[in-house]
C-alpha positions, 0 to 999 in steps of 0.5 A: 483478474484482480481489481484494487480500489483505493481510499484515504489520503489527501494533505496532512501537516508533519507530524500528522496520521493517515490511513489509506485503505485498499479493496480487492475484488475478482479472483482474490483466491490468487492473491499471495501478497499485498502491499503499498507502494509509492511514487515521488515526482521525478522517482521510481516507484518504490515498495513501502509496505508489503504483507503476504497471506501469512502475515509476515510483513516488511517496510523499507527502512525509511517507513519502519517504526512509523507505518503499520501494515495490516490486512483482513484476509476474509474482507479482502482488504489491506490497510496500512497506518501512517504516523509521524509523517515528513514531508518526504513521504509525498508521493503517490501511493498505490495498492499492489496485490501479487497474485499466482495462477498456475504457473505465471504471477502477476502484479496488479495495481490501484489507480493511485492516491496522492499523499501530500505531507506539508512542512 
């Protein structure tokens, strides 16, 4: 079991930063991969920002250039960088950690934060 814990977010103008940060506690050594994701109302939930154990990373199109995803594999966190934000990335967004014990992956998810950009 993996347990996420979520921090940051809250109501920013466009244009404005954000830093949302995400804690995992429980049996971390399974973890391959974290990353981001994001629900609108009225949306599915879509991946934002993902980073694997190695550090490879990857963003949707609409983020790139202006979200940095980041990650201390020795503090089990995952952090990503919000600039130049629109009004378009209100969503709620929750932190998911990809993990593999033996045969069988799981995906586990943070309780959600709300990031409200306002025009």
């Amino acid at each position: 079991q993996v347990h996420l814990v979520e921090s940051g977010g809250g109501l920013v103008q466009a244009g404005g930063s954000l830093r949302l940060s995400c804690a995992a506690s429980g049996s971390t050594f399974t973890i391959y991969a974290m990353g981001w994701y994001r629900q609108a109302p009225g949306k599915q939930r879509e991946l934002v920002a993902i980073i694997s154990r190695g550090g490879s990373t990857n963003y949707t199109d609409s983020v790139k250039g202006r979200f940095t995803i980041s990650r201390d594999t020795a503090k089990n966190t995952v952090n990503v960088q919000m600039i130049s934000l629109k009004p378009e990335d209100t969503a709620v967004y929750y932190c998911n950690a990809k993990s593999q014990e033996t045969y069988y992956k799981y995906d586990y998810w943070g309780q959600g934060t709300q990031v409200t950009v306002s025009s």
